[in-house]
C-alpha positions as CSV (number, residue, x, y, z in Angstrom):
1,X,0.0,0.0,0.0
2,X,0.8,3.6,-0.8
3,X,1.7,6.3,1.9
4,X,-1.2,7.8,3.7
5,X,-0.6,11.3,2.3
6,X,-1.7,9.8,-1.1
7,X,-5.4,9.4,1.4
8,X,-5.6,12.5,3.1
9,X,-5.0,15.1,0.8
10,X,-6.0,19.6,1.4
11,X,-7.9,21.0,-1.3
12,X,-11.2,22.5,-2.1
13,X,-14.2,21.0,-2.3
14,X,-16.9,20.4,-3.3
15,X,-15.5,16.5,-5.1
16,X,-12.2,15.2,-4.8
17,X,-12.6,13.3,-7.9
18,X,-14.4,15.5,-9.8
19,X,-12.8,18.8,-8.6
20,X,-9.7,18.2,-7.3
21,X,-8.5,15.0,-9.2
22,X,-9.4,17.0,-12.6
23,X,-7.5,19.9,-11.6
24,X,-4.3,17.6,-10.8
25,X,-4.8,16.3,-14.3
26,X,-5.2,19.3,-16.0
27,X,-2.2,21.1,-14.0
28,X,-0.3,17.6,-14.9
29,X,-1.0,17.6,-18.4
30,X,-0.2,21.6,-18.9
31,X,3.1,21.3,-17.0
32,X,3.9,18.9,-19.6
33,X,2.9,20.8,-22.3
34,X,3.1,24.3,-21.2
35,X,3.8,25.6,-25.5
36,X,0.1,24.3,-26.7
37,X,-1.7,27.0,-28.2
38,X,-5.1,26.3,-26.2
39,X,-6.6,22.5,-25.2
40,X,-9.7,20.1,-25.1
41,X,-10.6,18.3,-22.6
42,X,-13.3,15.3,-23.0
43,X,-15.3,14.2,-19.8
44,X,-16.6,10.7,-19.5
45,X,-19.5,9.1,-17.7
46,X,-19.8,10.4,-14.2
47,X,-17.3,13.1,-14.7
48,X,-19.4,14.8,-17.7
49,X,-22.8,13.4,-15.9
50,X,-22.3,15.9,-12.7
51,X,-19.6,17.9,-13.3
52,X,-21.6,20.9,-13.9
53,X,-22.8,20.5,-10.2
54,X,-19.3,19.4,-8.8
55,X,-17.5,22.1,-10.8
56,X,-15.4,20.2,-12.9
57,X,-15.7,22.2,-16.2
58,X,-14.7,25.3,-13.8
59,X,-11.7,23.8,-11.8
60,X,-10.1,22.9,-15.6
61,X,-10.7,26.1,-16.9
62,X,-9.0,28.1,-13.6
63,X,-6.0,25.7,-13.8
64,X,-5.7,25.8,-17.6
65,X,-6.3,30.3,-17.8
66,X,-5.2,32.4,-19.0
67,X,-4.7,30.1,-22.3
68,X,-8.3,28.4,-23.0
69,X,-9.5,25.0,-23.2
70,X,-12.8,23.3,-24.9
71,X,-15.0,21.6,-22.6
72,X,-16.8,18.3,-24.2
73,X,-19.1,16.1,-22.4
74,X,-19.7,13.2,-23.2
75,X,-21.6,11.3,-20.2
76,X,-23.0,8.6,-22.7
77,X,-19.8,6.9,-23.1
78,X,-19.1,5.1,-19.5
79,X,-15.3,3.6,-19.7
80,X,-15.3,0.1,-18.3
81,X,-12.1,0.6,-16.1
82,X,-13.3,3.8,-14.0
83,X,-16.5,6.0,-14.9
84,X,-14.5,9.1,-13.8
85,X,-12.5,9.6,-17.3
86,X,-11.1,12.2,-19.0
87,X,-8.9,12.7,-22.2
88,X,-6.7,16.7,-22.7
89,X,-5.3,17.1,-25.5
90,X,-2.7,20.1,-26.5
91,X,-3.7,21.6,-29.4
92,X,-1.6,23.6,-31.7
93,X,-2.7,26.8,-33.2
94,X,-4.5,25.4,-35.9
95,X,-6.6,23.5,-34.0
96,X,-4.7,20.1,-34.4
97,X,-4.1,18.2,-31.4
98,X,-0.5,17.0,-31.1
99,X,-0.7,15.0,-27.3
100,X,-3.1,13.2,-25.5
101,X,-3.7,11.8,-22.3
102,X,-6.5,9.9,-20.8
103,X,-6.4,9.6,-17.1
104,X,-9.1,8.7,-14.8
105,X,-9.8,10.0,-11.4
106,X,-9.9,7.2,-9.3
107,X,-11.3,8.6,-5.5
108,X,-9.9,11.2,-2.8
109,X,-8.1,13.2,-5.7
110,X,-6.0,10.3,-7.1
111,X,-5.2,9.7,-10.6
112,X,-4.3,6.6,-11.9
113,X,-4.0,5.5,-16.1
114,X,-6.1,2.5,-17.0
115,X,-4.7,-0.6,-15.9
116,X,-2.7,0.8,-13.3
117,X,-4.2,1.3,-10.6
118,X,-3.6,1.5,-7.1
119,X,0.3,0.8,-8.5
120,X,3.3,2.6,-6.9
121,X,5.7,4.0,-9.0
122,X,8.5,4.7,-5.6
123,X,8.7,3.1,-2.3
124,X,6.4,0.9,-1.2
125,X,5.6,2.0,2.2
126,X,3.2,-0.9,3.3
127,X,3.9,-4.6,2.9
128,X,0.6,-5.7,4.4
129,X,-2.8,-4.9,2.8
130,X,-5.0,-6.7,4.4
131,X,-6.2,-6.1,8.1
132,X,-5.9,-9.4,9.6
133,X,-2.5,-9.4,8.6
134,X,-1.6,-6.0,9.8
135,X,-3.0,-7.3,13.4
136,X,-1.5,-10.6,13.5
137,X,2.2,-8.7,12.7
138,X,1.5,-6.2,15.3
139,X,0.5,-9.3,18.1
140,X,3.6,-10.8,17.1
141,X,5.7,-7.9,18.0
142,X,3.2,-6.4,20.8
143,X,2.1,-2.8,18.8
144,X,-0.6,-0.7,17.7
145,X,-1.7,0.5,14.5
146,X,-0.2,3.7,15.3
147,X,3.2,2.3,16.2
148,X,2.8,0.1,13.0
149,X,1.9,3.1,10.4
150,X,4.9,5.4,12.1
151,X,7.5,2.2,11.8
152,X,6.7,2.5,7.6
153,X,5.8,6.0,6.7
154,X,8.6,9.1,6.6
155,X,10.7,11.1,8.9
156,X,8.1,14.0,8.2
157,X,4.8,12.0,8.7
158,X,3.6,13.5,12.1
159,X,4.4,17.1,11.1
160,X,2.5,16.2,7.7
161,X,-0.3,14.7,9.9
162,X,-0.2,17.9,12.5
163,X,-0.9,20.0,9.0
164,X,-4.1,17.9,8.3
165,X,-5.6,18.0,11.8
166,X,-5.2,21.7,11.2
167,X,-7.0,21.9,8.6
168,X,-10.0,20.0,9.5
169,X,-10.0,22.3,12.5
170,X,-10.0,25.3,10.2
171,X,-12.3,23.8,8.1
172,X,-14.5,23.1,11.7
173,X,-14.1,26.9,12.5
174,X,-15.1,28.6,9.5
175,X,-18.2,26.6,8.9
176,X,-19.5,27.1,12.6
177,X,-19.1,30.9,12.3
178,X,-20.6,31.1,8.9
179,X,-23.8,31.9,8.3
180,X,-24.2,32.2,4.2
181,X,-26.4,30.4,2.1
182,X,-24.6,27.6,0.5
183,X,-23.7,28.4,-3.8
184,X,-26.0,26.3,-6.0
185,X,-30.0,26.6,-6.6
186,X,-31.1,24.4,-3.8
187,X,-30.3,28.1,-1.7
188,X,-29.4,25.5,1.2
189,X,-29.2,27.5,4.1
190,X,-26.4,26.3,6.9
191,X,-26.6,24.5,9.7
192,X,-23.8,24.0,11.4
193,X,-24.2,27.3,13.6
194,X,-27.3,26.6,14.9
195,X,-26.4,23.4,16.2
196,X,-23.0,24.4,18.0
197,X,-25.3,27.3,19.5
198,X,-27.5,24.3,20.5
199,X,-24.6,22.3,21.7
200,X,-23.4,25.5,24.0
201,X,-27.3,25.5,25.3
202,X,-27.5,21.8,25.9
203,X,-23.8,20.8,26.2
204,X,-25.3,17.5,24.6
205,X,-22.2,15.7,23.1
206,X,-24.5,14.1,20.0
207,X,-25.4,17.6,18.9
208,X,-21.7,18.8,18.4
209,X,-20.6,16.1,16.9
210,X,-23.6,16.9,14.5
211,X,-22.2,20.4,14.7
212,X,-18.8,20.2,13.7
213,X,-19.6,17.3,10.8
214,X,-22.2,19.8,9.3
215,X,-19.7,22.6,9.7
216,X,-16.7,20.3,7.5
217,X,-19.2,19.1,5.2
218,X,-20.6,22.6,4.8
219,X,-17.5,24.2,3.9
220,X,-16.6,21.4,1.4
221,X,-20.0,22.0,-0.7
222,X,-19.2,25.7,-0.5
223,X,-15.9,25.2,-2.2
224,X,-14.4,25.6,1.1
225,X,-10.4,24.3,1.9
226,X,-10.8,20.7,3.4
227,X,-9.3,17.3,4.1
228,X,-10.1,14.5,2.1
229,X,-10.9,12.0,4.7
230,X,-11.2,9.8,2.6
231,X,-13.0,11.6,0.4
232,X,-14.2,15.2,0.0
233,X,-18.0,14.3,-0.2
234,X,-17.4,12.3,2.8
235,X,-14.6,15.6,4.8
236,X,-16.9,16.3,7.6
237,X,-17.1,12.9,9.0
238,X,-14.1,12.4,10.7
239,X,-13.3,16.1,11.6
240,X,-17.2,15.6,13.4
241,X,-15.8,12.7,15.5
242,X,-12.3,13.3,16.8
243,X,-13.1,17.5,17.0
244,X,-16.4,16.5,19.5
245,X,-14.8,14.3,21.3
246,X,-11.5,16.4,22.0
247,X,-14.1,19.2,23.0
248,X,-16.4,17.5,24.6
249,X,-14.4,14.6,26.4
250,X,-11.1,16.4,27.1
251,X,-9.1,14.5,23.8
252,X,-5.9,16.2,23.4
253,X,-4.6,17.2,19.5
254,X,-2.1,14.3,20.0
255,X,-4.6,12.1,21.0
256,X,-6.6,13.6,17.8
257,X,-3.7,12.6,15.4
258,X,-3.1,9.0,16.6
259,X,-7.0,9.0,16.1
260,X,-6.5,10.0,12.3
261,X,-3.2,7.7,12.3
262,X,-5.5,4.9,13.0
263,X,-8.2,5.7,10.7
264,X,-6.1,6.7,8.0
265,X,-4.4,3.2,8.2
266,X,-8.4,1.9,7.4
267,X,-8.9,4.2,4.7
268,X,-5.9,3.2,2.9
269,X,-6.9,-0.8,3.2
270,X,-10.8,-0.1,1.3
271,X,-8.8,2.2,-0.9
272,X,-6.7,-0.3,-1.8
273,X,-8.9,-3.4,-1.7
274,X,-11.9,-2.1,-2.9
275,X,-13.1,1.9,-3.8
276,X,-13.3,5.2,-2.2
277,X,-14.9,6.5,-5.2
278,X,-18.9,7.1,-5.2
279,X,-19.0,6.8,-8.5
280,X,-17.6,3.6,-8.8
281,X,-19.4,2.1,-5.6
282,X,-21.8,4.8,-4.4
283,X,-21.6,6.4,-1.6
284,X,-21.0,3.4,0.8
285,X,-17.3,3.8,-1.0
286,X,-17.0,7.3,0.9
287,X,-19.9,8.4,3.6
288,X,-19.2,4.2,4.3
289,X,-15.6,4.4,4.2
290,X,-15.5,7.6,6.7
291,X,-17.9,6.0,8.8
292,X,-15.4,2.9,9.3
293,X,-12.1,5.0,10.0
294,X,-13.9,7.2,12.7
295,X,-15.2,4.5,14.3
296,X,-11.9,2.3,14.3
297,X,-9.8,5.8,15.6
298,X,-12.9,6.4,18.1
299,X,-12.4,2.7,19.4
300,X,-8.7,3.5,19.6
301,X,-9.2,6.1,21.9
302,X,-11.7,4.5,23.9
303,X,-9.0,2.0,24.7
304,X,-9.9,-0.7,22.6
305,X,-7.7,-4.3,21.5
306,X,-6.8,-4.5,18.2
307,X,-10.0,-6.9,17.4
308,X,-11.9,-4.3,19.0
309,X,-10.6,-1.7,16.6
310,X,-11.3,-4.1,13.6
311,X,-14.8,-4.7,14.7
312,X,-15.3,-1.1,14.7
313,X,-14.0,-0.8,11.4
314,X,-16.3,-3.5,10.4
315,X,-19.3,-2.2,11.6
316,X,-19.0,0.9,10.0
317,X,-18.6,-0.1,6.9
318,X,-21.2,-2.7,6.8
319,X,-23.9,-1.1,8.2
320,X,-23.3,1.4,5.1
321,X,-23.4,-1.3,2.8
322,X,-25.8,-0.8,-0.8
323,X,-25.7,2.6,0.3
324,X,-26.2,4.6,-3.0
325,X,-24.3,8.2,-4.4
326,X,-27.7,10.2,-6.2
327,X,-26.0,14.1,-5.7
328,X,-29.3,16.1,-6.4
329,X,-28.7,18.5,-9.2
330,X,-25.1,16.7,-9.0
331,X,-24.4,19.0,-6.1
332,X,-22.6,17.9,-2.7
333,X,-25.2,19.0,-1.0
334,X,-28.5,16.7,-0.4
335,X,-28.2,13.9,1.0
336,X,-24.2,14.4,1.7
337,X,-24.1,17.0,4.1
338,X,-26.7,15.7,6.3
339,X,-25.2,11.8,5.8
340,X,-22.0,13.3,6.9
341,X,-23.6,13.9,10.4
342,X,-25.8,10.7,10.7
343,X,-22.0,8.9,9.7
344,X,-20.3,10.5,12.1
345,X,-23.2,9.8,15.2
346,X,-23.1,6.2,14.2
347,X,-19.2,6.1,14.3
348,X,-19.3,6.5,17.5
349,X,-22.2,4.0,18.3
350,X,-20.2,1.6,16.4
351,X,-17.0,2.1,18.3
352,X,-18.8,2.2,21.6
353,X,-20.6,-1.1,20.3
354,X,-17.3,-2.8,19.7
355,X,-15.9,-2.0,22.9
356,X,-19.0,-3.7,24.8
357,X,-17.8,-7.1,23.5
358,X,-14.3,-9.1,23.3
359,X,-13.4,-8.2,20.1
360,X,-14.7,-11.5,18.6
361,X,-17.5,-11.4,15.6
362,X,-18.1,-13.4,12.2
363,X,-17.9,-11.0,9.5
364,X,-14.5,-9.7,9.2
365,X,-13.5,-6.4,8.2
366,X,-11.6,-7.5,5.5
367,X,-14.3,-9.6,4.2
368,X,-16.9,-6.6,4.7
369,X,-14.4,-4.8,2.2
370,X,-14.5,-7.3,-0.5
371,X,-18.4,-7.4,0.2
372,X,-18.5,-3.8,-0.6
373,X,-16.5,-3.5,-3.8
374,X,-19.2,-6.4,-5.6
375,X,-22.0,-5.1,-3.9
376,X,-20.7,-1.1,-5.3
377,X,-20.6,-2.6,-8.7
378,X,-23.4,-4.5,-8.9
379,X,-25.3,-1.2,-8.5
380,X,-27.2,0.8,-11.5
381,X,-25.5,3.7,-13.3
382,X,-27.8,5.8,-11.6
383,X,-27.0,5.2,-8.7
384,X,-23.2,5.8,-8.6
385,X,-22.9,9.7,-9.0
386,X,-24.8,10.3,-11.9
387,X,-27.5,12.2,-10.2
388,X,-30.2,10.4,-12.6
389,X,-31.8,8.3,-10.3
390,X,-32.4,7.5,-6.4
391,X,-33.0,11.2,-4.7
392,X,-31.9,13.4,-7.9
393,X,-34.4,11.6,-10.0
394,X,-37.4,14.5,-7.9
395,X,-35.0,17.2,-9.4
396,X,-34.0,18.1,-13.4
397,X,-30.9,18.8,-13.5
């Protein structure tokens, strides 16, 4: 497996793979052809099918300016190895085009060629990729997740990982003190104020974790700067949990980063093993995925085994299961931002479940992985980010 800075990545929302893996591609492909006279850019299935919503045709066109670029959609044409494809071409100043690329964006703002996937082309940072492995390695030598993901990654990895709990923090205090209608035509009014005002009131830990989820998520459909965690439709999840409970329960920010250590180390395993991308698996890929790391960094806090931590991990992501991705109007708005909080509540039930029993239970989470990848593509186009079914089917786009 890959490094976990290839999972948590700071950008803008409102998509990590339509926004910000589109704008890597684009910035990519200019860099290496920086003398075109002006460039196309095709958009495939999901890409072309909501990027009007997610911004996609925008984010190109900013990264590409001042020189131009022609826009073509073409969201009939689904590519069998991702549906989030795109092909740039330079194009010389009589129109011809002289170098192409086709990339696809993968999940969380990666980019991988077809049949290439999930490949690393530098160090390999993680021998293991599956979970039971990881916890029968750590038995064997008597360590945690934490200790294990520290003993592989770089020199710089906790001052890289103090820079992302920063910015989920940011990202938690912008949205609480903002008050503005959220861009798009739904004229979705924000939430995340009210229900930190609430929290003050009630001091009811379920509300702020509400609060601060709402306030991520809220930022990311706004365009704000956010974490992917693992996934930018899925940012306000984890932010929600460890930020509530270092409030609310006293949790230090070093407790906070061991949290996201943990549950980074679960991200990159589904990542890697199956998809974090909703428009390959719907949403239980990311809103599911989220769910599953906060609850397995949640159990780590609480004090949980290793098997407890797995069976957190487990339960999160198979209680998402089927779980479909219908953006309405192919914003990251309804249902996401509200999902975002009801993931983030049931994080912490699933934790706090885990740590009620020894550990042991018959699904594992490395099997609940595999579950979710078949079950992601057995799902209808229309349900995997193509707003043309499910919820977005009451709305034209």
């Amino acid at each position: 497996m890959d490094t976990l800075k290839e999972l948590y990545k700071i950008g803008s929302g409102p998509s990590s793979s339509h926004t910000m893996g589109p704008q890597r591609a684009a910035r990519r492909f200019m860099d290496k052809n920086p003398d075109a006279n002006s460039y196309r850019c095709t958009l495939y299935g999901s890409l072309a099918a909501t990027g009007k919503g997610h911004l996609t045709d925008y984010i190109i066109e900013k990264t590409i300016a001042p020189k131009s670029v022609e826009i073509i959609w073409r969201a009939d044409i689904n590519p069998e190895f991702h549906p989030n494809g795109m092909k740039l071409e330079a194009l010389d100043k009589d129109g011809n085009s002289y170098d192409e690329w086709t990339v696809f964006s993968v999940g969380g703002g990666t980019l991988a060629e077809e049949g290439k996937r999930n490949e690393t082309t530098g160090k390999v940072y993680y021998e293991h990729s599956k979970l039971d492995d990881i916890i029968a390695y750590c038995k064997e030598r008597e360590m945690n997740f934490v200790e294990y993901v520290l003993e592989r990654e770089d020199d710089d990895f906790l001052d890289f990982m103090n820079g992302i709990a920063d910015a989920m923090k940011a990202a938690i205090d912008k949205g609480i003190e903002t008050n503005t209608v959220i861009p798009g035509k739904l004229n979705l009014k924000r939430r995340a104020p009210r229900f930190y005002k609430k929290y003050l009131a009630t001091k009811d830990y379920t509300t702020l974790d509400y609060a601060f989820a709402l306030a991520a998520s809220e930022e990311n459909a706004s365009g704000g700067n956010i974490v992917t965690a693992p996934t930018c439709g899925a940012a306000g999840v984890i932010p929600g949990v460890f930020y509530s409970l270092m409030v609310h329960n006293g949790y230090t920010k070093q407790h906070v980063i061991e949290g996201l250590i943990v549950a980074g180390l679960i991200g990159n395993l589904v990542k890697t093993n199956a998809s974090i991308s909703g428009a390959e698996v719907g949403c239980q890929g990311e809103v599911g995925t989220a769910c599953s790391m906060a609850a397995a960094g949640a159990a780590y806090l609480f004090g949980g085994t290793l098997e407890q931590i797995e069976y957190a991990a487990e339960i999160g992501l198979e209680h998402h299961l089927g779980m479909t991705c219908d953006p309405v109007y192919g914003y990251v708005q309804i249902p996401c931002i509200e999902r975002n909080a009801m993931a983030a509540e049931r994080a912490i039930a699933a934790a706090k479940y885990a740590l009620n029993t020894e550990g042991t239970h018959t699904i594992s989470f490395d099997q609940v992985t595999v579950t979710m990848k078949e079950t992601g593509i057995d799902l209808m186009d229309k349900y995997r980010e193509t707003a043309k079914g499910g919820l977005a089917k009451w709305f034209e786009c």
